[in-house]
C-alpha positions in Angstrom: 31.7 127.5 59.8 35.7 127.2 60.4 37.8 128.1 57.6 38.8 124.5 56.9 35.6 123.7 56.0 34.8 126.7 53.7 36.8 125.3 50.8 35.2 122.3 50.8 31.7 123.4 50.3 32.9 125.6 47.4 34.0 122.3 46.0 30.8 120.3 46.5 28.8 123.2 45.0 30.8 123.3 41.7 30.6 119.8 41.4 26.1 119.8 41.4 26.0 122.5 38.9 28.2 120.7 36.7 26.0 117.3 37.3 23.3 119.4 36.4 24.3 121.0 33.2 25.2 117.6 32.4 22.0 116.0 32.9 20.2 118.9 30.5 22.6 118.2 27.8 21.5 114.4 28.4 18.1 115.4 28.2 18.9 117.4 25.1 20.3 114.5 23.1 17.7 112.3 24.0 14.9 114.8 23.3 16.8 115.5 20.0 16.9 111.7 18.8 12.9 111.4 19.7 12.1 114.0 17.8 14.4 113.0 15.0 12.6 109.4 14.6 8.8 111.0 15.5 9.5 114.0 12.5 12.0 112.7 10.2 10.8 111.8 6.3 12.4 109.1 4.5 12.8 110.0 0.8 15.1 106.5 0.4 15.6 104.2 2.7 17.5 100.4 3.1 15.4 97.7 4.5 16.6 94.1 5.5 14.8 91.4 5.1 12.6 93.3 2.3 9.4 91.4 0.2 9.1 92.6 -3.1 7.4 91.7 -6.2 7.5 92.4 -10.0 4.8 94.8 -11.6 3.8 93.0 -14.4 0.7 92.5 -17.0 -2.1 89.8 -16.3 -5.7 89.5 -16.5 -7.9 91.5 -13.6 -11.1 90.1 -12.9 -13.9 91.2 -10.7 -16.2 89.1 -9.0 -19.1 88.7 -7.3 -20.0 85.4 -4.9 -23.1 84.3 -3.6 -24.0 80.5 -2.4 -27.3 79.0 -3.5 -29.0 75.6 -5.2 -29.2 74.1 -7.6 -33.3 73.9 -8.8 -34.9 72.9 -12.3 -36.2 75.4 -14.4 -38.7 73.8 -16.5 -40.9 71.1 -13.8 -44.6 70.2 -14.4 -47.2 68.9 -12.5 -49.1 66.7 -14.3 -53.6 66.0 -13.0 -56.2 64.3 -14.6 -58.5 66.1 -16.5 -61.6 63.5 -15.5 -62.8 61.9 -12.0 -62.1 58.1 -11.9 -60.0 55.4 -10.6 -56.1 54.5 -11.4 -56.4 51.0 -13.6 -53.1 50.7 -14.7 -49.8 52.4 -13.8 -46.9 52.7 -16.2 -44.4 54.9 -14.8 -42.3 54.7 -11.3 -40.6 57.3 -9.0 -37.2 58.3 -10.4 -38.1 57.4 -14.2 -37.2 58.9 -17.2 -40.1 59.8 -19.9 -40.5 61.7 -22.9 -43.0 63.5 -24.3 -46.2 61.4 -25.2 -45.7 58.3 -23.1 -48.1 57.0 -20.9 -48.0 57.8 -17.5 -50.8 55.9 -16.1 -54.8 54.9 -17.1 -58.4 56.0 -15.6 -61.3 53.9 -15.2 -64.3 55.7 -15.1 -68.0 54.3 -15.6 -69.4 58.2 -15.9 -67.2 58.9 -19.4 -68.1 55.7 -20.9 -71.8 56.1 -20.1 -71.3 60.0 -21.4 -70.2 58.8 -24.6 -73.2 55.8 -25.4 -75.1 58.9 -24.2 -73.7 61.5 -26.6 -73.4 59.3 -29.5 -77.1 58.2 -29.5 -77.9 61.8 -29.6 -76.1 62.9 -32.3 -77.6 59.6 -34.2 -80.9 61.2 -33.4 -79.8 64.5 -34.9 -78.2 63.9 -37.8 -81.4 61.7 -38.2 -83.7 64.9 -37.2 -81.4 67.0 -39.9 -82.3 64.3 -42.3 -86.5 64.7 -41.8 -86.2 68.6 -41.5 -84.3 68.4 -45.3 -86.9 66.2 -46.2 -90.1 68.8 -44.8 -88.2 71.0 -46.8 -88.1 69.7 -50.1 -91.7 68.8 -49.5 -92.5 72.3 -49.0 -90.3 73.4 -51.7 -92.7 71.6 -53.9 -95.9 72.4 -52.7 -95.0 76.1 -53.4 -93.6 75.1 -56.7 -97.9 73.8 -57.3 -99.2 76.3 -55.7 -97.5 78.7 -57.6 -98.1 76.4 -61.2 -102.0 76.6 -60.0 -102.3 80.3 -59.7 -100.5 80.9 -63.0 -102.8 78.8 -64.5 -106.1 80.7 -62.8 -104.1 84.0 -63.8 -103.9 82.7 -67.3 -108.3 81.5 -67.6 -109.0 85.2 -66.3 -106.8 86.9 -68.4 -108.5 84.5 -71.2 -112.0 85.4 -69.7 -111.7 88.9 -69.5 -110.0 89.1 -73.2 -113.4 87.5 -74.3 -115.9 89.8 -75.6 -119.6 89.2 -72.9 -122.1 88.2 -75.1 -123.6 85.4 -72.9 -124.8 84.8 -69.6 -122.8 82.0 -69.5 -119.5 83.9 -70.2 -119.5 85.9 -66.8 -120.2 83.1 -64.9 -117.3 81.5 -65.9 -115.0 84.8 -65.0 -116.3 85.0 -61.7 -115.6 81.0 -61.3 -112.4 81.9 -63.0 -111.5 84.5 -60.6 -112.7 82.3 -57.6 -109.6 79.7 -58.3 -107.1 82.3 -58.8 -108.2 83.7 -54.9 -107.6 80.3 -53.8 -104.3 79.8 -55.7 -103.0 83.2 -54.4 -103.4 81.4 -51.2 -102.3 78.1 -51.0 -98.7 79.9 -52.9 -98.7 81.6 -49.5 -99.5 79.0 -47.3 -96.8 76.9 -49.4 -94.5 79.9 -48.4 -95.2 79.8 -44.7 -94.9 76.1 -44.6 -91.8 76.4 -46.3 -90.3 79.2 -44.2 -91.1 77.0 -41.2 -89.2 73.8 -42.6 -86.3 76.0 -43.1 -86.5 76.9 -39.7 -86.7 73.3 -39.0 -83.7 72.5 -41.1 -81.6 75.1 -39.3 -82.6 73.9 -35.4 -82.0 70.5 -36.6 -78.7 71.4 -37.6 -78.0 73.3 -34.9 -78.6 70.4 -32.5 -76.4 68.3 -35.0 -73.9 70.7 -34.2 -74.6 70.6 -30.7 -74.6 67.0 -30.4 -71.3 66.8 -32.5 -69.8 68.9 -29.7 -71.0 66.8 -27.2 -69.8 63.5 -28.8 -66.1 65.0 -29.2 -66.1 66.0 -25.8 -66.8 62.8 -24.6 -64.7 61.5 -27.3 -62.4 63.7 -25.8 -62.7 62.6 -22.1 -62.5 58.9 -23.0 -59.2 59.8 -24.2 -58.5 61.8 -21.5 -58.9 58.3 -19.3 -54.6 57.8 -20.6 -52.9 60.4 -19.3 -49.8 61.2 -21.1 -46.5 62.9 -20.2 -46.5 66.5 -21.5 -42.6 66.4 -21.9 -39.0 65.0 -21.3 -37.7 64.8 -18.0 -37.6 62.4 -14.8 -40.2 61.2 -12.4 -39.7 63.3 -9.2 -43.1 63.3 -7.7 -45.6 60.2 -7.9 -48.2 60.3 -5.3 -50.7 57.7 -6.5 -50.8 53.9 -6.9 -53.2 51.6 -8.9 -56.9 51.9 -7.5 -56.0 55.3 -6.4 -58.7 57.8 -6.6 -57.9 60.7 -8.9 -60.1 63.9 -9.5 -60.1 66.1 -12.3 -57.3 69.3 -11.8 -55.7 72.0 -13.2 -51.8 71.1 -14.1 -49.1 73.6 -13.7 -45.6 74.4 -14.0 -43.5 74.7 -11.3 -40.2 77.0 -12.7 -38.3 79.7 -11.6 -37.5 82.9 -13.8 -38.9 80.9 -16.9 -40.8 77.6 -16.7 -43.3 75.4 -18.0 -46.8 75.3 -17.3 -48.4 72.5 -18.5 -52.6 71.5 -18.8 -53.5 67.8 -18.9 -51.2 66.1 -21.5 -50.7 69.4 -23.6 -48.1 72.6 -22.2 -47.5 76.4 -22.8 -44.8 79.1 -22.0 -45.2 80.7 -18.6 -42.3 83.3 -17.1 -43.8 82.9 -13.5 -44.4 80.1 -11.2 -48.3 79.1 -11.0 -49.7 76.4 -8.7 -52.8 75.0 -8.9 -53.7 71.3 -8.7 -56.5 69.1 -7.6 -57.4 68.7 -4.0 -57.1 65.0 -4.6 -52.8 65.0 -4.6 -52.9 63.4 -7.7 -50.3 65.5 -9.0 -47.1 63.9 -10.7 -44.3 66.0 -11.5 -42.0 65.5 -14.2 -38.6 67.5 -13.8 -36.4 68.9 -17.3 -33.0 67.5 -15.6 -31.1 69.3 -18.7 -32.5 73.0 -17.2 -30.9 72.8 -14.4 -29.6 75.9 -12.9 -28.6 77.4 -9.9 -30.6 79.9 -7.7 -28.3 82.2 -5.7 -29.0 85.5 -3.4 -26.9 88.7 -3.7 -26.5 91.0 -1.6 -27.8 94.7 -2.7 -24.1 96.1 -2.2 -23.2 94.0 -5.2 -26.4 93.3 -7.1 -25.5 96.5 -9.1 -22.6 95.1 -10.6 -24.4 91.8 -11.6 -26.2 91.5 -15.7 -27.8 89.7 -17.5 -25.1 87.1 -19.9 -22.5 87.6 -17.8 -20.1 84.5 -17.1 -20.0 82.6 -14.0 -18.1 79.9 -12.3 -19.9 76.9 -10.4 -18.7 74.6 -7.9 -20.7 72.2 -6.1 -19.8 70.9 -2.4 -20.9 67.4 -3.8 -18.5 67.0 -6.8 -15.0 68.3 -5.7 -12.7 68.7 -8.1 -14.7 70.2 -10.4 -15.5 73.9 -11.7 -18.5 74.0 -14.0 -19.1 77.6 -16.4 -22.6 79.2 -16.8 -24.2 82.3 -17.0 -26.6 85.1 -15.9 -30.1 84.0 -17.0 -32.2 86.5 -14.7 -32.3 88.4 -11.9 -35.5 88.6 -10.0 -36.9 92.7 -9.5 -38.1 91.9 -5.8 -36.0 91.8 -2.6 -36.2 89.2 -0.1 -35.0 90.8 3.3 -33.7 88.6 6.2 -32.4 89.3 9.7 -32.3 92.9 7.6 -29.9 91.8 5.0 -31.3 92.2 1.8 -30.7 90.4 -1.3 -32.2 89.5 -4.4 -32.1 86.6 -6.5 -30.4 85.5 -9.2 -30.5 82.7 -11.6 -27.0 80.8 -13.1 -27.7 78.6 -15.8 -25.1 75.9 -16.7 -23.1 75.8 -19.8 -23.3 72.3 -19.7 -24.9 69.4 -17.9 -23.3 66.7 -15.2 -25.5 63.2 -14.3 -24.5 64.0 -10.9 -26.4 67.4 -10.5 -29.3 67.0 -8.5 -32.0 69.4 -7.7 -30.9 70.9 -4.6 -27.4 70.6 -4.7 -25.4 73.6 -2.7 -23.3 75.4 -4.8 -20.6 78.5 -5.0 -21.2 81.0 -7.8 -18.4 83.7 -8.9 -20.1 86.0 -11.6 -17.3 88.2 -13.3 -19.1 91.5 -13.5 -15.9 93.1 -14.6 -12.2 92.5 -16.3 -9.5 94.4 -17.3 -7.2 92.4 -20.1 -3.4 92.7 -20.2 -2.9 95.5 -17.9 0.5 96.5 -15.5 -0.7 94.9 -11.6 1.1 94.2 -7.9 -0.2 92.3 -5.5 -2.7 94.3 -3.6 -0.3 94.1 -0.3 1.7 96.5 -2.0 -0.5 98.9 -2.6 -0.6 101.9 0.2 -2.9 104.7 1.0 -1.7 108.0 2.5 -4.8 110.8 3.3 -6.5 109.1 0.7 -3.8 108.6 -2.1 -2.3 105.5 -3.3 1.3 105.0 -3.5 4.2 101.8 -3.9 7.4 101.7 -2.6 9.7 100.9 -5.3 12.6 98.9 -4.7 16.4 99.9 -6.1 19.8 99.4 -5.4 21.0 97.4 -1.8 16.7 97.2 -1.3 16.7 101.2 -1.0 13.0 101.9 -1.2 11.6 105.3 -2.6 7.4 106.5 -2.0 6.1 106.1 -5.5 2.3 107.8 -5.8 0.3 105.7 -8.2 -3.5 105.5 -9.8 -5.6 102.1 -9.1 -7.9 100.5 -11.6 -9.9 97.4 -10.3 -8.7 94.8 -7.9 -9.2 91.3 -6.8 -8.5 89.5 -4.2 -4.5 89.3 -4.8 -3.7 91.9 -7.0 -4.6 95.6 -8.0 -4.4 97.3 -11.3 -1.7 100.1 -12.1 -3.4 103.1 -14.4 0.0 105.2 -13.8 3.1 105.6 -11.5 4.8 102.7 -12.6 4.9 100.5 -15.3 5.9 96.6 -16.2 9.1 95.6 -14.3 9.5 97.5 -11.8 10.1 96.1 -7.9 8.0 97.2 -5.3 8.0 96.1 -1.9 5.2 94.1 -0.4 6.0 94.0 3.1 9.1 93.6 5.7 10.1 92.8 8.6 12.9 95.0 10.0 14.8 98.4 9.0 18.5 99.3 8.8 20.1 102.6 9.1 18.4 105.7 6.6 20.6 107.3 4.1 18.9 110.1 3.8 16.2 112.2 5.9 14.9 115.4 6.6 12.5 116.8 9.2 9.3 118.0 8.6 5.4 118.0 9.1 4.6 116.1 6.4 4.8 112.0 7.3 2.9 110.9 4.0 5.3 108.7 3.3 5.8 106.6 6.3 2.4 104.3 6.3 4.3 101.1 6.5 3.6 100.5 9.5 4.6 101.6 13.3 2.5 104.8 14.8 -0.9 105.8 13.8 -1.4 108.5 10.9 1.5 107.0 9.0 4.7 107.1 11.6 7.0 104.5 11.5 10.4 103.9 10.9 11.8 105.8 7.9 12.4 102.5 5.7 8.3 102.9 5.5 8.5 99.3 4.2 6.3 97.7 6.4 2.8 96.3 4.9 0.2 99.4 4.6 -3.5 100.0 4.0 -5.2 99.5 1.3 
C-alpha cells in the first residue's frame, strides 16, 4: 500500500462503523415502538368513529324456543257397541256435533230377535214368580190345618186322659184319641216341608225374574245401542264408513296427549294417557275438541331445566303471519325421545285463546319465558366484555375517551345483558368501533386485561380497546 492510499482507507473505515451504529440505533427505535404497542395498557383512551349506547332500565326476559305442532288434546274414537249393518248415516267428514247427536243407525236382525227372545222370558218368569207365590200361600195354609188338627187331637187326649177310666170304652177312645194326634203331628210337618220347598220355589222364581230382567235390559240396551250417539263436542275428522257398511262391535278410545278423553260407545271418562283400541272392522269415527287445541313442541335437555309447569309462552304459526298468539305450559312429558343422539323431551303449550284458522297439525314457533328480571339497569350485550373470565364495559367520557369498567351480569337475551353492579342508569358505554386515534395516557406492563377489543389474541389490541369483545 502507497502512502496516498493509506488515508483513504482510514476514511472508508470510519465511515462503516458509523453506518453501523446507526443502523442499531434504528433497530433500537423500532424494537422500542413494537414493544411499546405489544406491552403498553390503556387506562383512557380516544377512539374515532366510536358506538356507544345508554345503560338504562327495561324488562330482561329469558327464553326458551322449540318448534312443534299444533295437535288436539281431547279426540275420540267413537265404535259400535253391537255387530250389524249401517242403515242410515247422519253425520259427514268435516262436521260439527255436540254431545248426544246422532252419528249414524245399525240394523241388526240378531238384537231385535234377542229382545222378542228376552222379553218372552221374563213374561214366563214373572209368570213362574206368580205360581211359586201362589204354592206358597197354599202351603202356608195347609200348615195353618195341619197345625189347627193337631191342637184339636192335643186338646181330646188331654180331655181323655183328665177323665177318670171306669169303662172299657173310655181307653179305647184315648188310644183312638192319641192315634189322630200322631197323624196331626205329621201332616204339621209335612205342611212344613211342603212349605219350605215353595219358599224355595218362590226365591228361584224370583231369581230367574231377576235374571230375565237383566237380560231384557240388556237387549233393551243393545236395541238402543243400534243409534250411536256422539259422546261430545267437536268436529268430524275421521269417518270411515258409508251406509251398508259393515260395522262390528269395538272398544272406543281417546286419542289425547298429556290429558285426553277416552270415550266407550256413546258415554266418556277422564284418561291422562293415550289408549288405542278399536274394532278390527275400521269402523272408528273420530270426533276432535277443536277448542283444546295445543301445541306439542320438543326441547332440548340443555334447556328443559329451565322450562315449568304455568309458565307463559308466545306462539306463532307459519300459516297465519302476522300474528303472535299467548299460551302456556300445560305438561311436560317424563320420557326422552333421542334422535340422531339429540335428546329432547316433550312439552305441551296450550293456547290462551282459540283462532278458526288453527288446524291440527299446523307448524308452529314456541318462546316459553322461563325467566325475567323487571326494571333493571342493561346494555346491549355487544358491550359487554370478558377478560380471564371477568366481565367489564368501556365507559365512554369526554372527546369519546374510553376507560375499562369491571361489572357483574344478571341474565341476558338475545340483545341485551343485565347490570348487577359497575355501572348504573345513564352511563355511555361503547359497543363497538372501527378505528383508534392517538392514547393519552399508557403505561407498560404484563397485565393486558384491559385490551380485549379486539386486535391480537389474549386481549392485545390497540390501546383504545374499543373494538367489539367477547361475551
Amino acid at each position: 500500500m502507497n502512502a496516498e492510499a493509506a488515508p483513504l482507507n482510514a476514511a472508508r473505515k470510519k465511515r462503516g462503523r458509523w453506518a453501523i451504529v446507526a443502523s442499531i440505533v434504528v433497530l433500537a427505535l423500532v424494537v422500542g415502538v413494537v414493544a411499546a404497542t405489544l406491552f403498553g395498557h390503556s387506562s383512557a383512551s380516544t377512539v374515532s368513529n366510536l358506538s356507544t349506547a345508554t345503560a338504562s332500565k327495561r324488562t330482561i326476559t329469558v327464553t326458551v324456543s322449540g318448534t312443534g305442532s299444533t295437535v288436539a288434546a281431547n279426540a275420540v274414537t267413537v265404535n259400535p257397541q253391537i255387530d250389524g249393518t249401517v242403515k242410515k248415516l247422519d253425520v259427514s267428514l268435516g262436521e260439527t256435533v255436540t254431545a248426544g247427536d246422532v252419528l249414524y243407525v245399525i240394523s241388526s236382525d240378531s238384537v231385535q230377535t234377542s229382545l222378542l227372545q228376552a222379553r218372552a222370558a221374563l213374561l214366563q218368569a214373572k209368570q213362574g214368580v206368580t205360581q211359586a207365590t201362589s204354592s206358597l200361600e197354599q202351603a202356608e195354609s195347609s200348615l195353618y190345618d195341619a197345625k189347627t188338627k193337631r191342637i184339636q187331637a192335643e186338646q181330646a187326649v188331654d180331655r181323655l186322659e183328665s177323665e177318670p177310666a171306669t169303662a172299657t170304652e173310655h181307653a179305647f177312645n184315648l188310644k183312638i184319641a192319641k192315634r189322630q194326634l200322631k197323624s196331626a203331628c205329621e201332616s204339621v210337618d209335612t205342611a212344613e216341608i211342603a212349605l219350605d220347598s215353595a219358599d224355595l220355589g218362590l226365591q228361584a222364581a224370583k231369581a230367574s225374574l231377576t235374571t230375565s230382567k237383566a237380560s231384557y235390559s240388556t237387549a233393551v240396551k243393545n236395541t238402543r245401542e243400534t243409534v250411536v250417539a256422539a259422546p261430545s263436542d267437536g268436529i268430524i275428522t275421521a269417518l270411515p264408513i258409508s251406509v251398508g257398511s259393515a260395522v262390528s262391535a269395538g272398544t272406543s278410545s281417546g286419542s289425547a296427549s298429556a290429558g285426553g278423553t277416552t270415550s266407550s260407545g256413546s258415554s266418556t271418562s277422564g284418561s291422562s294417557s293415550s289408549s288405542s283400541s278399536s274394532s278390527s272392522s275400521g269402523s272408528s269415527i273420530t270426533i276432535t275438541d277443536m277448542n283444546s287445541m295445543q301445541v306439542e313442541l320438543t326441547v332440548s335437555e340443555v334447556d328443559i331445566p329451565d322450562v315449568a309447569i304455568s309458565q307463559t309462552a308466545s306462539i306463532t304459526f307459519d300459516a297465519i303471519p302476522g300474528k303472535t298468539f299467548t299460551g302456556s305450559v300445560k305438561s311436560i312429558l317424563p320420557n326422552a325421545t333421542t334422535s340422531s343422539g339429540v335428546v329432547n323431551y316433550t312439552v305441551y303449550v296450550k293456547l290462551d285463546s282459540l283462532d278458526s284458522r288453527i288446524r291440527t297439525g299446523m307448524t308452529a314457533t314456541v318462546d316459553i319465558k322461563t325467566r325475567t328480571a323487571d326494571d333493571v339497569v342493561a346494555v346491549p350485550s355487544a358491550a359487554v366484555k370478558t377478560n380471564n373470565g371477568a366481565k367489564y364495559v368501556l365507559v365512554v367520557g369526554p372527546n369519546n375517551q374510553t376507560t375499562q369498567k369491571t361489572v357483574t351480569v344478571g341474565l341476558s337475551d338475545d340483545t341485551y345483558t343485565q347490570i348487577v353492579s359497575g355501572i348504573s342508569a345513564g352511563t355511555v358505554v361503547s359497543t363497538g368501533s372501527t378505528a383508534a386515534a392517538t392514547s393519552t395516557s399508557s403505561s407498560t406492563g404484563s397485565s393486558r386485561g384491559g385490551l380485549l377489543g379486539g386486535g391480537a389474541p389474549g386481549g392485545g389490541g390497540p390501546p383504545s380497546g374499543g373494538g367489539p369483545g367477547g361475551n
